[in-house]
C-alpha positions as protocol buffer text, in pm:
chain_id: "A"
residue {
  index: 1
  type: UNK
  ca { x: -1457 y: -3543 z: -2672 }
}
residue {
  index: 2
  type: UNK
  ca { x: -1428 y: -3169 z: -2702 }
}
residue {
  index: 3
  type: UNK
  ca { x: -1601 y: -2983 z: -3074 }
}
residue {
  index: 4
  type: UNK
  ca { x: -1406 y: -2861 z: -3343 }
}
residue {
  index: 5
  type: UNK
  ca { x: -995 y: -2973 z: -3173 }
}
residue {
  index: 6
  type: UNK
  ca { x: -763 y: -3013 z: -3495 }
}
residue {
  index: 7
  type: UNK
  ca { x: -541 y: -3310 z: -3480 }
}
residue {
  index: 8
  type: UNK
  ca { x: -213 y: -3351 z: -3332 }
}
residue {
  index: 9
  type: UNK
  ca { x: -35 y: -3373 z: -3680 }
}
residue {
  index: 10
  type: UNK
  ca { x: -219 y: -3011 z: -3776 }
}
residue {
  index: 11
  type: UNK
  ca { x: -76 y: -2866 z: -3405 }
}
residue {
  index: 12
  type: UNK
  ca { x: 279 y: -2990 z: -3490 }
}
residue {
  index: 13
  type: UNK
  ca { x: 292 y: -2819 z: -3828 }
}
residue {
  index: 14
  type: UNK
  ca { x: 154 y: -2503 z: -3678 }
}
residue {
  index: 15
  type: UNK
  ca { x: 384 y: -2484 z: -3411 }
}
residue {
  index: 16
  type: UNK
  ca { x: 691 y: -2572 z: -3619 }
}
residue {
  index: 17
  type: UNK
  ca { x: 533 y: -2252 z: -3849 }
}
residue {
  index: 18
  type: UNK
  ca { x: 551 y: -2076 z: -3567 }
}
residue {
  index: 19
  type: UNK
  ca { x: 886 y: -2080 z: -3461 }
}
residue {
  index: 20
  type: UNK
  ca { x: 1015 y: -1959 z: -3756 }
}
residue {
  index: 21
  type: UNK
  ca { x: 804 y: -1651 z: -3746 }
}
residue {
  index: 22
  type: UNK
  ca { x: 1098 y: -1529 z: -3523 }
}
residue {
  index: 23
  type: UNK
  ca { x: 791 y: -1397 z: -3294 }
}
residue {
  index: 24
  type: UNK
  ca { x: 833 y: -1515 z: -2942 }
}
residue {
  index: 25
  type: UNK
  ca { x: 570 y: -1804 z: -2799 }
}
residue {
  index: 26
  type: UNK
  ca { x: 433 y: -1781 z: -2430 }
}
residue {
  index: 27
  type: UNK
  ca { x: 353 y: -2072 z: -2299 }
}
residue {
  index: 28
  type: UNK
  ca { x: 207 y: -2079 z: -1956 }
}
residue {
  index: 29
  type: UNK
  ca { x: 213 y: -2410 z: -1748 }
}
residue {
  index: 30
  type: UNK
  ca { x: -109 y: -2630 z: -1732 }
}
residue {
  index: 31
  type: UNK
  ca { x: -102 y: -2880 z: -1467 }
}
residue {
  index: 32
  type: UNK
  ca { x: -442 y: -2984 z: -1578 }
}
residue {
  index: 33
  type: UNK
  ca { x: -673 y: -2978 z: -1895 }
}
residue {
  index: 34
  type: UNK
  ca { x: -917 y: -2704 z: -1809 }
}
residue {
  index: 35
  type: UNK
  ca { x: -590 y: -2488 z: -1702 }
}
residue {
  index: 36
  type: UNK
  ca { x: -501 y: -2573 z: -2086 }
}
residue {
  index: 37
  type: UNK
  ca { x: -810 y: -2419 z: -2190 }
}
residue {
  index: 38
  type: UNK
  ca { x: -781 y: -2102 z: -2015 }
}
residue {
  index: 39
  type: UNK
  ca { x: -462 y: -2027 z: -2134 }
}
residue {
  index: 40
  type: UNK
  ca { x: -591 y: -2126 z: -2453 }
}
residue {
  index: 41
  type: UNK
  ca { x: -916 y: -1855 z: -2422 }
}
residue {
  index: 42
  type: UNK
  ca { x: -616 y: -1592 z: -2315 }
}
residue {
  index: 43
  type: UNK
  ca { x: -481 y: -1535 z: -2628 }
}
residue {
  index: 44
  type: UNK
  ca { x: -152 y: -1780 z: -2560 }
}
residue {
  index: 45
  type: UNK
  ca { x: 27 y: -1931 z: -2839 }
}
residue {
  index: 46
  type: UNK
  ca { x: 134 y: -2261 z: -2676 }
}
residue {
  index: 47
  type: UNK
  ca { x: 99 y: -2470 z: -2326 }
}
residue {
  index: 48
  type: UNK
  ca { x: 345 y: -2614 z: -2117 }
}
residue {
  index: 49
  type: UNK
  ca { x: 301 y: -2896 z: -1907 }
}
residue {
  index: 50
  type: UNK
  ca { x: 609 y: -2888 z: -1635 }
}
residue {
  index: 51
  type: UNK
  ca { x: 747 y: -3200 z: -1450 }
}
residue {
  index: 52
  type: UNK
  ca { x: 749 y: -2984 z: -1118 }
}
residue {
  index: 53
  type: UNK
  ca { x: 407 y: -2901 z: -1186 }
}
residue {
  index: 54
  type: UNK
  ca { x: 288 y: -3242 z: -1265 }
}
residue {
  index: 55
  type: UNK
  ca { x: 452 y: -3408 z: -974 }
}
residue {
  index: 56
  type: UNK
  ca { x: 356 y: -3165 z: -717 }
}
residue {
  index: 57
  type: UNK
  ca { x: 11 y: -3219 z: -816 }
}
residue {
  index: 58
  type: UNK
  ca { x: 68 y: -3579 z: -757 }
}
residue {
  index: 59
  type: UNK
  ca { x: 201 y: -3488 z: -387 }
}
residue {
  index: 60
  type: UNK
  ca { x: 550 y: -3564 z: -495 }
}
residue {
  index: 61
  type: UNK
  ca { x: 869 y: -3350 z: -511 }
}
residue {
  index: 62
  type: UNK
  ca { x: 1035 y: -3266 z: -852 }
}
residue {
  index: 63
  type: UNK
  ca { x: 1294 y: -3591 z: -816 }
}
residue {
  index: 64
  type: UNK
  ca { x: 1219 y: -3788 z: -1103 }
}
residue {
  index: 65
  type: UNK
  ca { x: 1001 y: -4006 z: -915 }
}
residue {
  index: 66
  type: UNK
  ca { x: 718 y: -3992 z: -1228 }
}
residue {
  index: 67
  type: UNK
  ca { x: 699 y: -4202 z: -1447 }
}
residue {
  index: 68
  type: UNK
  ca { x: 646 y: -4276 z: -1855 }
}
residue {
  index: 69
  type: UNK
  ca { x: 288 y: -4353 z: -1792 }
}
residue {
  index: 70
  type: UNK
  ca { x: 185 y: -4113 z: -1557 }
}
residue {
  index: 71
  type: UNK
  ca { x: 351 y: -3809 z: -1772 }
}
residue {
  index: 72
  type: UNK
  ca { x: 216 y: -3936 z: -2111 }
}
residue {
  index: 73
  type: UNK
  ca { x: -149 y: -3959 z: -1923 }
}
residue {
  index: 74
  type: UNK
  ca { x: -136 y: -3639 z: -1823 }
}
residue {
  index: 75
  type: UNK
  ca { x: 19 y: -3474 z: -2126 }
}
residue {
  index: 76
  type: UNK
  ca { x: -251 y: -3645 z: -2345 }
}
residue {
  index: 77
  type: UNK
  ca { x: -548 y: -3522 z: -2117 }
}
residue {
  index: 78
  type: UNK
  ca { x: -400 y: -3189 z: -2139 }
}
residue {
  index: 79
  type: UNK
  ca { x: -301 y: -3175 z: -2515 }
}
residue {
  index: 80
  type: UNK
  ca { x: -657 y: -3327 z: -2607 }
}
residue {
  index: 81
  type: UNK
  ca { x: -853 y: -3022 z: -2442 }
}
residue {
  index: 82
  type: UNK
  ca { x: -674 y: -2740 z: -2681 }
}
residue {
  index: 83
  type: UNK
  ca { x: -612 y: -2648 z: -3030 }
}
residue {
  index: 84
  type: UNK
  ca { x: -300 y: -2520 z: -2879 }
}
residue {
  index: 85
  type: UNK
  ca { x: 77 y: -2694 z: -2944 }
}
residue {
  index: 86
  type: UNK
  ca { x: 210 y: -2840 z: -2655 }
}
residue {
  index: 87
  type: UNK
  ca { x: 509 y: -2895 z: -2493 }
}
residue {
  index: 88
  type: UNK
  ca { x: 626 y: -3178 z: -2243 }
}
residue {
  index: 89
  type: UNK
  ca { x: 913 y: -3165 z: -1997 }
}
residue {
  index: 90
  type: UNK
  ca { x: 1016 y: -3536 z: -2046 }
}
residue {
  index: 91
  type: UNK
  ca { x: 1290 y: -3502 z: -1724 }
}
residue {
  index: 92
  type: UNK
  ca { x: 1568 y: -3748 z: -1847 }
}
residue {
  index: 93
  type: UNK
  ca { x: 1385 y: -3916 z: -2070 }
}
residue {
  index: 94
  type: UNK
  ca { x: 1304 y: -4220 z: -1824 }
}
residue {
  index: 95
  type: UNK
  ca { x: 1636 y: -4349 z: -1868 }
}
residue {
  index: 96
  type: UNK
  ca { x: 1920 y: -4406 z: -2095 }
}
residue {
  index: 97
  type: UNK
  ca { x: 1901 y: -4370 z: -2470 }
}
residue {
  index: 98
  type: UNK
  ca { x: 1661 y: -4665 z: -2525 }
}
residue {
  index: 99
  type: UNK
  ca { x: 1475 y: -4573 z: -2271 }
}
residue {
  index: 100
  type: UNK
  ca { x: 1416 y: -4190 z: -2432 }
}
residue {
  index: 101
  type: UNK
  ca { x: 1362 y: -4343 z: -2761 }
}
residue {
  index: 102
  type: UNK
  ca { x: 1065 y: -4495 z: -2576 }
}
residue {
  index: 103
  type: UNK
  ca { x: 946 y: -4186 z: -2444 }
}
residue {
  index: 104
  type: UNK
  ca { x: 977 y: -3990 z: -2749 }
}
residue {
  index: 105
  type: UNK
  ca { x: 701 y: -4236 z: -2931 }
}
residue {
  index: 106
  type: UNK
  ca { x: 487 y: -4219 z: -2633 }
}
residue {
  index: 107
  type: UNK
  ca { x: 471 y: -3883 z: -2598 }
}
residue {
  index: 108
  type: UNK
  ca { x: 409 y: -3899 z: -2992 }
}
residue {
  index: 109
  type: UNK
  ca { x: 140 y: -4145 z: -2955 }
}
residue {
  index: 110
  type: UNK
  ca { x: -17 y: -3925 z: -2646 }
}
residue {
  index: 111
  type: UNK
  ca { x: -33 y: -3630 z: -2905 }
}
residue {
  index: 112
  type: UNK
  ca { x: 225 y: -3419 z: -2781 }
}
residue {
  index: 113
  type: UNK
  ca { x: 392 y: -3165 z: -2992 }
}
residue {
  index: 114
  type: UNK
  ca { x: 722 y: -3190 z: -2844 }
}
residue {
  index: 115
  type: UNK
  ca { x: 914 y: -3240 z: -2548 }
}
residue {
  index: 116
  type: UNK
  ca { x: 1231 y: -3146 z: -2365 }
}
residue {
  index: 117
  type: UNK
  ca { x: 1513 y: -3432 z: -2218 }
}
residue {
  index: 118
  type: UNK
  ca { x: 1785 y: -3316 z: -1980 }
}
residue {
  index: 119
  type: UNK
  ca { x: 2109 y: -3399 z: -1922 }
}
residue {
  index: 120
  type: UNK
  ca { x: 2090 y: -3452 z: -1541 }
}
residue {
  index: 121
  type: UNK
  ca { x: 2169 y: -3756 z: -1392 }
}
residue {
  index: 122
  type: UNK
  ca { x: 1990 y: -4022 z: -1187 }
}
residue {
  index: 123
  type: UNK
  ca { x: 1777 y: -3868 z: -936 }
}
residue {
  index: 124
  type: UNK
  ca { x: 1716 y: -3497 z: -1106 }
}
residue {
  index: 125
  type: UNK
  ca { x: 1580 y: -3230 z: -922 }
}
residue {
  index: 126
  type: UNK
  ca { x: 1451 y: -2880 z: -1012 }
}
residue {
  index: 127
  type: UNK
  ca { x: 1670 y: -2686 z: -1241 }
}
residue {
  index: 128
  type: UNK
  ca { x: 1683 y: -2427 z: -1001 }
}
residue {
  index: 129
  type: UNK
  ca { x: 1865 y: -2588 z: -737 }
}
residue {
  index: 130
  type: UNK
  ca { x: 2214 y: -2637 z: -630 }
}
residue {
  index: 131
  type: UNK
  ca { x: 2438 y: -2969 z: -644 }
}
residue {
  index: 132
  type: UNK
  ca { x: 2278 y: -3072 z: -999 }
}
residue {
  index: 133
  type: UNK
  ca { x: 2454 y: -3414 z: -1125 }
}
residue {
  index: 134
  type: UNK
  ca { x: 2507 y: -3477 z: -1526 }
}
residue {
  index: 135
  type: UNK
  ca { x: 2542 y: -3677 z: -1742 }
}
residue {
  index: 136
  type: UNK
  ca { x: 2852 y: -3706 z: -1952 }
}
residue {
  index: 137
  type: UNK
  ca { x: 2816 y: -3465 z: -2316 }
}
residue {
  index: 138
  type: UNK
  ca { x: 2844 y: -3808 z: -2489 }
}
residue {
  index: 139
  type: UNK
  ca { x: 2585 y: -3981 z: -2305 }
}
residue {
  index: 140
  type: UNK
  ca { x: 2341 y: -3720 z: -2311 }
}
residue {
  index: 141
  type: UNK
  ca { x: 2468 y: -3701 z: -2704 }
}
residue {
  index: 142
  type: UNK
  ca { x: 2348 y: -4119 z: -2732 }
}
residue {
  index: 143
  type: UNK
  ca { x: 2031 y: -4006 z: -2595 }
}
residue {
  index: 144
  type: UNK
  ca { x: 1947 y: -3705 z: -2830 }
}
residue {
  index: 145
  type: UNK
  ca { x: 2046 y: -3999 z: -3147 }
}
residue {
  index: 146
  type: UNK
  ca { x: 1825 y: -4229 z: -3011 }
}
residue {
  index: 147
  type: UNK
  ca { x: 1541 y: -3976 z: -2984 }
}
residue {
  index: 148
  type: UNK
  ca { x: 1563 y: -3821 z: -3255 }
}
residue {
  index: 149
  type: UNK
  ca { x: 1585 y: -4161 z: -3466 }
}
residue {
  index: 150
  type: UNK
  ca { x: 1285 y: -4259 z: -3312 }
}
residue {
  index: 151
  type: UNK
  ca { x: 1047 y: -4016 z: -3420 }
}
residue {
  index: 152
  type: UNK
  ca { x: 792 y: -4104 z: -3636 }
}
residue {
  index: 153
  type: UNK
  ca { x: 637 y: -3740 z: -3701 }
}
residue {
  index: 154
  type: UNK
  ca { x: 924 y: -3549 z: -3827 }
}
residue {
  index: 155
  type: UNK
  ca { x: 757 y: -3247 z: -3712 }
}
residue {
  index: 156
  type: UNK
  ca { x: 753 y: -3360 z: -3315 }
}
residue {
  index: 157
  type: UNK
  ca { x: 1011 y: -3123 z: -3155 }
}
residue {
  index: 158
  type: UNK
  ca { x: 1295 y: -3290 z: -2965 }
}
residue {
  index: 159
  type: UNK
  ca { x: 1442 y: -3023 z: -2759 }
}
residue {
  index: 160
  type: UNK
  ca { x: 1764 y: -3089 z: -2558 }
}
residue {
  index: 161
  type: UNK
  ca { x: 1781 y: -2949 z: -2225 }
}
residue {
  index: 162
  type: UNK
  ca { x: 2140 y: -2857 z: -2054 }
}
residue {
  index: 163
  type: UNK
  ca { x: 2200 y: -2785 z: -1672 }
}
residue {
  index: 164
  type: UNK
  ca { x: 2537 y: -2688 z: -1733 }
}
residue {
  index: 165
  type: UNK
  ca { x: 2599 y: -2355 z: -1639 }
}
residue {
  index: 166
  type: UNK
  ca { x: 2576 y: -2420 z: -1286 }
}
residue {
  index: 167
  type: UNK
  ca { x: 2831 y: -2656 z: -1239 }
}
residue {
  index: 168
  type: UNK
  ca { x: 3041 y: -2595 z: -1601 }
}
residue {
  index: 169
  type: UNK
  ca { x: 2985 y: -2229 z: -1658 }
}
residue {
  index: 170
  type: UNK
  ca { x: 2848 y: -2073 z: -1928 }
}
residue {
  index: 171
  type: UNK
  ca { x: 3076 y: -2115 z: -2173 }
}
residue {
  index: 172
  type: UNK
  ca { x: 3058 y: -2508 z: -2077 }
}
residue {
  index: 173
  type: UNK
  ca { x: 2665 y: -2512 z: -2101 }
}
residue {
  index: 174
  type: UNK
  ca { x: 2744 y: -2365 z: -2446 }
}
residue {
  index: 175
  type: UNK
  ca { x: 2941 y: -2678 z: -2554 }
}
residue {
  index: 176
  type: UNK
  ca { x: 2696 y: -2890 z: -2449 }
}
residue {
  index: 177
  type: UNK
  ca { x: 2419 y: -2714 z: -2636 }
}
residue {
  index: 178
  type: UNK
  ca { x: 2617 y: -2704 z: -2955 }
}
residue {
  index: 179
  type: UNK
  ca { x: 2702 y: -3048 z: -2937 }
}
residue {
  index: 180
  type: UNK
  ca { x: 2348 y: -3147 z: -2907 }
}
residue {
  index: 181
  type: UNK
  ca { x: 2231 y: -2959 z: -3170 }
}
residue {
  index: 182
  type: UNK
  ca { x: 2478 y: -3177 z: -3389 }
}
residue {
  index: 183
  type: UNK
  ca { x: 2344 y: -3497 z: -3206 }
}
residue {
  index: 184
  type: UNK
  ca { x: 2023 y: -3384 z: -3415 }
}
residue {
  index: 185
  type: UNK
  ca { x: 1843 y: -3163 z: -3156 }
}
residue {
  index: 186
  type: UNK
  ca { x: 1596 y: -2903 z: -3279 }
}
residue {
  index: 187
  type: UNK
  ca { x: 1577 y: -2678 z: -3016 }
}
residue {
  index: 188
  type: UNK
  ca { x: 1807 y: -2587 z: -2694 }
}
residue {
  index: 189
  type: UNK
  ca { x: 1616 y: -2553 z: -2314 }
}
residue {
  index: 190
  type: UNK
  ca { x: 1945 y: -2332 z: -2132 }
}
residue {
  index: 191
  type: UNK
  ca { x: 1855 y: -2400 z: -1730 }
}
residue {
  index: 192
  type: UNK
  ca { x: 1871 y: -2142 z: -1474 }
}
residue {
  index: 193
  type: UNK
  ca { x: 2062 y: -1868 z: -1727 }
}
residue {
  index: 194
  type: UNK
  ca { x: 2112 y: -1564 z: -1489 }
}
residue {
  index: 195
  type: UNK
  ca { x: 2061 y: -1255 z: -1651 }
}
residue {
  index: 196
  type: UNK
  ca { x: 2018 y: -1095 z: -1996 }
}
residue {
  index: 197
  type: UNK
  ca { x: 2373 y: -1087 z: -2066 }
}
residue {
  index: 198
  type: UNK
  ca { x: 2414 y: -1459 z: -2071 }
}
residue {
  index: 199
  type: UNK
  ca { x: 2110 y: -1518 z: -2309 }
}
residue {
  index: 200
  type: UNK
  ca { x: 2235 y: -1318 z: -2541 }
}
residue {
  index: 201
  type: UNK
  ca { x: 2599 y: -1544 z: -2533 }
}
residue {
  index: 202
  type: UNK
  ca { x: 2355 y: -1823 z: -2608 }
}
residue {
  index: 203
  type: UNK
  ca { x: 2145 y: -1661 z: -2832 }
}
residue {
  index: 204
  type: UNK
  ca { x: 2462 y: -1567 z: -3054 }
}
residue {
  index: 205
  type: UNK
  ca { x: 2653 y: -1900 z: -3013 }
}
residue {
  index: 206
  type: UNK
  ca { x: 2376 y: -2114 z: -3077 }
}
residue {
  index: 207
  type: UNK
  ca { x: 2157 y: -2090 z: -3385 }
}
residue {
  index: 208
  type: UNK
  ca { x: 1860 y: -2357 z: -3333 }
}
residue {
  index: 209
  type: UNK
  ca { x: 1519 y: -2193 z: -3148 }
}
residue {
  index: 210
  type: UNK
  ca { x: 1606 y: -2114 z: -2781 }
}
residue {
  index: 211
  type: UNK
  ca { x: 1348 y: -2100 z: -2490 }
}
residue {
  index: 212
  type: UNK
  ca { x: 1393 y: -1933 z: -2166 }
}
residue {
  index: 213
  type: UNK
  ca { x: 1225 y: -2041 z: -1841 }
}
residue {
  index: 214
  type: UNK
  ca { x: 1078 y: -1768 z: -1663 }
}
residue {
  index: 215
  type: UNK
  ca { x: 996 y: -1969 z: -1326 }
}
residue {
  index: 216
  type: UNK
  ca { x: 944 y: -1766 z: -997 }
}
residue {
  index: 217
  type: UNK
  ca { x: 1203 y: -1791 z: -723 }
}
residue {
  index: 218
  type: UNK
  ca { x: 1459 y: -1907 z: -916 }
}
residue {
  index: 219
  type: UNK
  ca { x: 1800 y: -1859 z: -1013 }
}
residue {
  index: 220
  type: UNK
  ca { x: 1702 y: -1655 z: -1330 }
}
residue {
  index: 221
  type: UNK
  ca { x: 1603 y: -1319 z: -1395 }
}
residue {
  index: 222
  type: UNK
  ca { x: 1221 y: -1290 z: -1441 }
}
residue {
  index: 223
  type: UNK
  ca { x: 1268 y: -1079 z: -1755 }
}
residue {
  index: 224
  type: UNK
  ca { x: 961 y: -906 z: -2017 }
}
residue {
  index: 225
  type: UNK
  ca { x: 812 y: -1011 z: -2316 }
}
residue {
  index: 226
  type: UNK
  ca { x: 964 y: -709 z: -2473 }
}
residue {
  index: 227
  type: UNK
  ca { x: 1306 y: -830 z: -2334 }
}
residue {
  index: 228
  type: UNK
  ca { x: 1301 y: -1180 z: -2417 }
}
residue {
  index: 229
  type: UNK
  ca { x: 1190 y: -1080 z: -2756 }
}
residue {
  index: 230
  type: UNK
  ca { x: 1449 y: -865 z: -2808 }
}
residue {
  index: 231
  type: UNK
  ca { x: 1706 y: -1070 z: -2705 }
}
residue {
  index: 232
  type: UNK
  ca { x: 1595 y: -1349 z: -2987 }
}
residue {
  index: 233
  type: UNK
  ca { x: 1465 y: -1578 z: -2790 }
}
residue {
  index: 234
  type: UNK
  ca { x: 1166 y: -1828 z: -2910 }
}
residue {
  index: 235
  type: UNK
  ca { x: 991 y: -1979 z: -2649 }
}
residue {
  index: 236
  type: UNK
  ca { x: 923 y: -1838 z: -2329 }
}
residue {
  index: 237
  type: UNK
  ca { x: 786 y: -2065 z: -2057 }
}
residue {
  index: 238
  type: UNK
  ca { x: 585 y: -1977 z: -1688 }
}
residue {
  index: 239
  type: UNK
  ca { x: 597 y: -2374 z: -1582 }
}
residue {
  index: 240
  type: UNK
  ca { x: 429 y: -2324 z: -1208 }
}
residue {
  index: 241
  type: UNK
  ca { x: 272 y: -1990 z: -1236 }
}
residue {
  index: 242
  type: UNK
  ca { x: -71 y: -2133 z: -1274 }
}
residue {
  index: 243
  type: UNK
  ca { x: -14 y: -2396 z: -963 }
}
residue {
  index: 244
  type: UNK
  ca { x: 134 y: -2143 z: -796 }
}
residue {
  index: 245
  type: UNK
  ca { x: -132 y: -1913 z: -799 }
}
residue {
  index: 246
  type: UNK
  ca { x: -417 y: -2181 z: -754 }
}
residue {
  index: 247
  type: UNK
  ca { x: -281 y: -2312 z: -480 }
}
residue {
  index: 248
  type: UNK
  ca { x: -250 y: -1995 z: -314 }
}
residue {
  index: 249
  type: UNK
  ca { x: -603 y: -1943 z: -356 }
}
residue {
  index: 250
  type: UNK
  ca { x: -683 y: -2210 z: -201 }
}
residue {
  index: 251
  type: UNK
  ca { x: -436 y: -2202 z: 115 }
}
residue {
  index: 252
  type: UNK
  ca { x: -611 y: -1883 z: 139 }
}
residue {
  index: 253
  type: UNK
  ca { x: -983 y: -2032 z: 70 }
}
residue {
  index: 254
  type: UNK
  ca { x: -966 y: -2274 z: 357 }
}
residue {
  index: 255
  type: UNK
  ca { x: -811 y: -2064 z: 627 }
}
residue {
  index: 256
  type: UNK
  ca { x: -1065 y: -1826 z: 546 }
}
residue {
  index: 257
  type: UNK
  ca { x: -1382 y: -2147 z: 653 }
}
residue {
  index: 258
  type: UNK
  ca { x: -1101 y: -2258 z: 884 }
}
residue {
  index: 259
  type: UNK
  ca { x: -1173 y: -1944 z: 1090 }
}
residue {
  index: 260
  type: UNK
  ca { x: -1517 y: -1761 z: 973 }
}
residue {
  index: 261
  type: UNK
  ca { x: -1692 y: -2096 z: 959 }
}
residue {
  index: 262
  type: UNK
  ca { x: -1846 y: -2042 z: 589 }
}
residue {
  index: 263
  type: UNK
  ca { x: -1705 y: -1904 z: 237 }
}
residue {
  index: 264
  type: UNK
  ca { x: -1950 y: -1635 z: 196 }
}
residue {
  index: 265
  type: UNK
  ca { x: -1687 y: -1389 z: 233 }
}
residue {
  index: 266
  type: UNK
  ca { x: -1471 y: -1579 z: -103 }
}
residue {
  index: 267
  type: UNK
  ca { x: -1744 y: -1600 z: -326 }
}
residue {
  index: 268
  type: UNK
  ca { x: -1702 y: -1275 z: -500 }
}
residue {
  index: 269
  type: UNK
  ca { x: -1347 y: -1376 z: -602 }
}
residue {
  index: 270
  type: UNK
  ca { x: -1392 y: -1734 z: -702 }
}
residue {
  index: 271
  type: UNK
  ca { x: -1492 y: -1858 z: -1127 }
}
residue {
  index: 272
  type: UNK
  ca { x: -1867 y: -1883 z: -1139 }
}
residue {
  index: 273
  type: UNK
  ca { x: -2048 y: -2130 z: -1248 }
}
residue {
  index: 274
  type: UNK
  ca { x: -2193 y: -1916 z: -1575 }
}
residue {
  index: 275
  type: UNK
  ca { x: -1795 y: -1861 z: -1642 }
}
residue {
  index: 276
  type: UNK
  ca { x: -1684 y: -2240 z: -1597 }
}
residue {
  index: 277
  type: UNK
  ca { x: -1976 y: -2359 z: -1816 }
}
residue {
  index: 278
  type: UNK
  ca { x: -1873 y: -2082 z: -2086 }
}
residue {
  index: 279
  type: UNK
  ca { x: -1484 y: -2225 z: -2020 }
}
residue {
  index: 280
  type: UNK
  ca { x: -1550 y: -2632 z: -2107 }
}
residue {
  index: 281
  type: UNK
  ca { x: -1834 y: -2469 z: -2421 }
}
residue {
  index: 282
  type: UNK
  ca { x: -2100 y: -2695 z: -2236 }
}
residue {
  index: 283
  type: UNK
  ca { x: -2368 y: -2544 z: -2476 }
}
residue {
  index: 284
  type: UNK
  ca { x: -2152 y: -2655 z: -2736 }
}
residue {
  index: 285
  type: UNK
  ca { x: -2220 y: -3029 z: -2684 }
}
residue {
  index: 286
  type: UNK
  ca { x: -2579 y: -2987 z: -2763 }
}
residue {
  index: 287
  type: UNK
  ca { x: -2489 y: -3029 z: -3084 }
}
residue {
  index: 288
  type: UNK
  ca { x: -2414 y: -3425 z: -2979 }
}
residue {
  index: 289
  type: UNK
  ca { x: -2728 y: -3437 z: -2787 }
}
residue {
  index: 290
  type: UNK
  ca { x: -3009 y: -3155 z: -2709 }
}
residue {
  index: 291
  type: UNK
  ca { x: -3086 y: -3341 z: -2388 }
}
residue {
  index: 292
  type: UNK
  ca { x: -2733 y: -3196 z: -2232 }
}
residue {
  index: 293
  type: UNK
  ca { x: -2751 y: -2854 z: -2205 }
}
residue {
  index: 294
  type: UNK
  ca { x: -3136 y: -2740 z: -2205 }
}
residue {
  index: 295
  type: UNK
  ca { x: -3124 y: -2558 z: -1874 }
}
residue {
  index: 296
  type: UNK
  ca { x: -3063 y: -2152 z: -1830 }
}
residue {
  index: 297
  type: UNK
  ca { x: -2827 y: -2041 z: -1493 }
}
């Protein structure tokens, strides 16, 4: 229960509104619901919730060893604690074509506003890495039909991911995206582009909404808001900024009571407790019951 969410219908038709503002949407990862509602508090317009993210959390490298369930559960937790759209990597889709028509009404049903499927093959890895495998155009074609077809909220965004360029070029990751748009897909995810130059040859060769991924230590340039808007592009994603920089805070945190035998010294930079309370609006749910919050920090 969190006061005052809108549904997952009204968050669809907001962020389909919003992509044809022709402003660009940032949307940091969350790899958890209270990271959600930060970015939410920050003035974001979206949240992402990355596979790498998600399965790294789990204690499990980005090699499509999740599954339906566990990304659905965790996309619903996280898409429940924000008035923000949100968007799912979906890997593969789970499978072949039947299989992604499955995931798109789960992630539908889970209250997702959307989610991206790749066209890697078997067992996928980050789309930052070398020796990628794909699937044929047509097959990842079948899969975008069967997604798209079974959709029950015509305003849940099917986005079709390529991993071309790495292994077909540009020009060949090109194809692919402009074949999937005509399989039905509504937006194109272009993996591990390079540099400005080759967004803009998307950006003019393919006409449906466009995100970039602007992951750290990876193949692409980490270019600015001011650049990516410029450049037309719609969505820009940070998918494992936030894990990243948690988890260096806490690598940190416990070498520092490793070897001074206490935190004293980490208190100053760590989320109080007045500041967490203000983050989840625990005053808020006295409205359900006075008996919650009647206490002063």
């Amino acid at each position: 229960m969190r006061p005052n969410a809108i549904s997952a219908d009204q968050k669809r038709k907001a962020f389909r509104a919003a992509l044809k503002s022709g402003k660009l949407l940032r949307f940091p990862g969350a790899f958890s619901p209270l990271v959600a509602m930060a970015i939410e508090r920050h003035g974001f317009e979206g949240v992402y919730i990355s596979g790498a993210a998600l399965s790294a959390d789990l204690g499990l490298p980005d090699i499509g060893l999740t599954t339906l369930s566990e990304v659905s559960g965790r996309g619903a937790a996280i898409a429940r604690a924000t008035a923000l759209p949100t968007l799912i990597d979906a890997d593969t889709g789970f499978g072949e074509a039947l299989n992604a028509a499955r995931t798109i009404q789960t992630l539908e049903s889970a209250g997702l506003c959307g989610c991206h499927i790749e066209d890697q093959a078997g067992s996928k890895r980050c789309g930052h890495l070398d020796n990628k495998s794909l699937v044929t155009t047509q097959a990842m074609v079948e899969k975008i039909r069967a997604s798209t077809g079974a959709r029950r909220d015509k305003n849940f965004l099917i986005m079709a991911r390529t991993d071309a360029r790495a292994s077909e070029g540009l020009n060949g990751a090109i194809e692919r995206a402009r074949a999937y748009v005509d399989a039905g897909a509504d937006a194109i995810f272009p993996e591990a582009l390079a540099d400005e130059g080759e967004f803009e040859k998307f950006r003019k060769a393919v006409k449906v909404p466009l995100l970039a991924n602007m992951t750290e230590f990876g193949k692409s340039k980490l270019l600015t808001i001011r650049q990516l808007s410029a450049l037309g592009i719609n969505i820009v994603i940070y998918p494992v900024t936030t894990l990243r920089l948690a988890m260096k805070s806490i690598e940190d945190g416990l070498a520092t009571i490793k070897n001074e035998g206490t935190q004293a010294s980490l208190v100053k930079t760590m989320q109080t407790r007045a500041e967490l309370y203000e983050l989840l609006r625990y005053e808020s749910y006295a409205k359900f019951d006075k008996e919650i919050f009647n206490f002063k920090l």
